[in-house]
C-alpha positions in Angstrom: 77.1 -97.3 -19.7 74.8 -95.3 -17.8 72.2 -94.4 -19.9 69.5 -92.1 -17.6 71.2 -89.0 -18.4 70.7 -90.0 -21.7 67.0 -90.6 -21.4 66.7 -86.9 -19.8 68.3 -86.2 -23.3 65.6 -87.7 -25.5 62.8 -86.4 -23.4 63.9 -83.1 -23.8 64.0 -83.6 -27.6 60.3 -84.5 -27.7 61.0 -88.1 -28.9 60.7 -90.1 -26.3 56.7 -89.8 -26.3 56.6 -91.8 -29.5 56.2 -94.8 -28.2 52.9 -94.0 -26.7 51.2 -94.0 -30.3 51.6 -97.8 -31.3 49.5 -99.1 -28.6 49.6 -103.1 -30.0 52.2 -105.3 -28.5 53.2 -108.9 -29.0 53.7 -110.0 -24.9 56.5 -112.5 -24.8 57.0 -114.2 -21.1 54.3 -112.4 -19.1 50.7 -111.6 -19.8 49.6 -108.6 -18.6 45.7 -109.3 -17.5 42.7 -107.0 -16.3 44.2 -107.8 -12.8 47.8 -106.3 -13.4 48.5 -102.9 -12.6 51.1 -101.1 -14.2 52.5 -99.1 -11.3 55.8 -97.4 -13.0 57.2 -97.2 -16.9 60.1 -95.3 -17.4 61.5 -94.9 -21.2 65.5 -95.7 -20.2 66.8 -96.0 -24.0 65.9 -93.7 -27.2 68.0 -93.8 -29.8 66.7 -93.2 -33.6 70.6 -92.7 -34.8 70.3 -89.3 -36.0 72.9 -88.2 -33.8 75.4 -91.2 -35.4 75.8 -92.5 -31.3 76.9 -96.1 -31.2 77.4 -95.5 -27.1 76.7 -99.3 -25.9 76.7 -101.2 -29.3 79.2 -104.2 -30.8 79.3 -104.3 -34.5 77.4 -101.1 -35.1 77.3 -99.2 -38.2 75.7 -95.9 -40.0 74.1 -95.7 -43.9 71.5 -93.6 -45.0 68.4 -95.0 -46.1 65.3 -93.1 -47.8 67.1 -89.6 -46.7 67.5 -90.6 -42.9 70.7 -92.1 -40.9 69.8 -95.7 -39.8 71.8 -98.1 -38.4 73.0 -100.5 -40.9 72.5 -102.5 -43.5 72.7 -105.6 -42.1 73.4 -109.2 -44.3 74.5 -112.5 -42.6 75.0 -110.2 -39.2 74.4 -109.4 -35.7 74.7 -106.0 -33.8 74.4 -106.4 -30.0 73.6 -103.5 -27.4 74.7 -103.6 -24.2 72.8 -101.5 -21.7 73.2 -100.9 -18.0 71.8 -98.8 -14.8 68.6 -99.7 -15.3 66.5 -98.6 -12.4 64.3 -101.0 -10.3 61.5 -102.7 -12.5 60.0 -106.4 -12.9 59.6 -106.2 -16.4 61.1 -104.6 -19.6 59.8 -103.5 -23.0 61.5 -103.5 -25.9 60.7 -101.1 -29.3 62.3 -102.2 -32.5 61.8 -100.4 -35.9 63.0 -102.8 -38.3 63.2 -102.4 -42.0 63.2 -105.3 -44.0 65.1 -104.2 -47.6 65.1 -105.7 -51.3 64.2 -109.5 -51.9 62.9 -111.3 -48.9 61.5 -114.8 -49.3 59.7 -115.6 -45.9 59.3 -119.2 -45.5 60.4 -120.7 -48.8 62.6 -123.9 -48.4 64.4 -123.5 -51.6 67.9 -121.9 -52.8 66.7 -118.5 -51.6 65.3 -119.2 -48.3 63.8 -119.6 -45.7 65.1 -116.1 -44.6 65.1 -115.6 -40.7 65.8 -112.8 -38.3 66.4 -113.1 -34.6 66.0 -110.9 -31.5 67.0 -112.4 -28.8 67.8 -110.7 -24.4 70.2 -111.5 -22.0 71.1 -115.1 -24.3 67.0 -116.0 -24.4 65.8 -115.9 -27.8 62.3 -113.8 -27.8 61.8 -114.0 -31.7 62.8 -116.1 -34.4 60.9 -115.3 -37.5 60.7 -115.0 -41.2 59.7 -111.8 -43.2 59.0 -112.0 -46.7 58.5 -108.9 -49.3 57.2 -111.4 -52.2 54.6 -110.6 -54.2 51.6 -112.6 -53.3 49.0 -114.2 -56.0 46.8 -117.0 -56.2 49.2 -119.3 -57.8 52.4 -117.8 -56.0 52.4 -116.5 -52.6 56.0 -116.8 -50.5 54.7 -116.6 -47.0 56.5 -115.6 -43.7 55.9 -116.2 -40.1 55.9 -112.8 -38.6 54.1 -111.6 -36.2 54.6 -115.4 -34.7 58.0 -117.3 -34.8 58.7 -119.4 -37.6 57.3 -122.0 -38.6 53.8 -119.9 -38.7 52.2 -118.9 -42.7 51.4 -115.3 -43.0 50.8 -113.5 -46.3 54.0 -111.2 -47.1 53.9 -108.1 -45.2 52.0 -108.7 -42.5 51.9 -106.8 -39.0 53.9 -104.0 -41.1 53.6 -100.4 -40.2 54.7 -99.3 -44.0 55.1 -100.9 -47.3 55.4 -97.8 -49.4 59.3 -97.5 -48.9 61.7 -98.3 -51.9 64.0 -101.4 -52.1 67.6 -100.5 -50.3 70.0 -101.4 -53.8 68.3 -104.4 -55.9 65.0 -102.2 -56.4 66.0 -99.3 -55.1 63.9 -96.7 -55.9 61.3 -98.5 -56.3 58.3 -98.7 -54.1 57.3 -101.1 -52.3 60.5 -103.1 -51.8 61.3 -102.3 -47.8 59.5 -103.2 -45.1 59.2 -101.3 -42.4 57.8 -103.5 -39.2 57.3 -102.0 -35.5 58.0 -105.1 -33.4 57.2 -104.4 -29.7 57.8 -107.2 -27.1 57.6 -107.0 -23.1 59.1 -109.9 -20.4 60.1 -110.2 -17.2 63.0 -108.5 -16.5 64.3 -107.4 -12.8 68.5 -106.9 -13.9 69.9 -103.6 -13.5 72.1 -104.4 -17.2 70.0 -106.1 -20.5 72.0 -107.4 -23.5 69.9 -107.1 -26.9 71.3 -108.9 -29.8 69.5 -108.4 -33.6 70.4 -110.7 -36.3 69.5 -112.4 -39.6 70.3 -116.0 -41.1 69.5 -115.6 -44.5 69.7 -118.1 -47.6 71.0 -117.0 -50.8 72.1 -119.4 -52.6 71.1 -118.4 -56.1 72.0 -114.6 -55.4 74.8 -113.0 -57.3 75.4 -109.9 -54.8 73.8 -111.3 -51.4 73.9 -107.9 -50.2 72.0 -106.3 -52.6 69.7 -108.8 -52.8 68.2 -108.7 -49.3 70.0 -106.8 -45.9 67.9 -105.2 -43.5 68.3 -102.2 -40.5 66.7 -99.9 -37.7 65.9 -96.9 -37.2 64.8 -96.5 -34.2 65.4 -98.5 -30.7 63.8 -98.1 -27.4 63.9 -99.5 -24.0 61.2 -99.0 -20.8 61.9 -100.5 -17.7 58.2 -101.3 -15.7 56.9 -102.4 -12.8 53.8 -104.1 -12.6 51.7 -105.5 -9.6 
């Protein structure tokens, strides 16, 4: 698939200078110091699934979350996205906004967890995390990993860019039970083609309807080839 004309697409729409708000990013494979430059970044791949385009993607799907068309839900699942025609670069970032729906339980080693989700490029796996939507007292606190790979202990939640949104079908409608995280990460890249697979292992052992009791999706992904000196 040659995605540039696409690119000209979401540029036109306005959308593709989103990206430029969220300034934080977790830097997986190279590190960027004071003595890099960043000579080129070109925004390659912008899809937020409005326009119901699956254009690239194995085991993609459409529901509607919260009033908006996302791609999903996800339980015990992968997608992959293959891209290609990527123009010359040395490095590639990646923009995923995930939501996390319903009953995650983050690190626990029990019957209902602990619940991961993967990314992983061209076969390499960049992230393997926990998230957890818990709850979190004194005397009860179900931690997760992210923004590290597991086996790190964060309070639920952390790194998110929302809690506010309501559950997917467990607590739907109520607030507070999806997650939405902005998970940003950058390597070295120099291929013309990138392969991005998103998936979950998730334990559920003491859960009636697995699907309703935790699932996740995206709204939004984006791709930038750069080049740095």
């Amino acid at each position: 698939m040659k995605i540039l004309p696409n690119t000209l697409h979401w540029l036109k729409s306005g959308k593709a200078g989103i990206g430029l708000l969220f300034p934080a990013i977790l830097v997986i494979g190279i590190f960027i110091s004071c003595e890099d430059t960043l000579m080129e970044e070109v925004l390659v791949y912008d899809n937020d699934f409005s326009g119901e385009d699956l254009t690239g993607f194995e085991n993609g799907k459409f529901h509607v979350f919260n009033g908006d068309t996302v791609l999903g839900y996800f339980n015990d699942e992968k997608f992959k996205l293959d891209l290609s025609g990527l123009p010359p670069h040395n490095t590639i970032k990646v923009t995923i906004n995930l939501l996390l729906h319903d009953s995650w339980d983050g690190n626990s080693d029990n019957v209902g967890g602990p619940d991961f989700w993967y990314l992983d490029m061209d076969g390499k796996n960049i992230l393997r995390t926990t998230f957890s939507n818990s709850p979190c007292e004194s005397l009860y606190c179900l931690y997760q990993s992210f923004p590290n790979n597991y086996p790190r202990l964060h309070k639920p939640k952390t790194g998110n860019a929302d809690t506010g949104l309501p559950g997917r079908c467990q607590y739907a409608q109520i607030p507070g039970w999806t997650t939405r995280y902005r998970i940003s990460k950058i390597i070295s890249h120099s291929s013309s083609a990138l392969e991005l697979v998103c998936g979950d292992a998730l334990k559920q052992e003491n859960a009636a309807n697995p699907e309703c009791d935790e699932s996740w999706s995206v709204e939004r992904i984006q791709v930038s080839t750069m080049t740095v000196n």
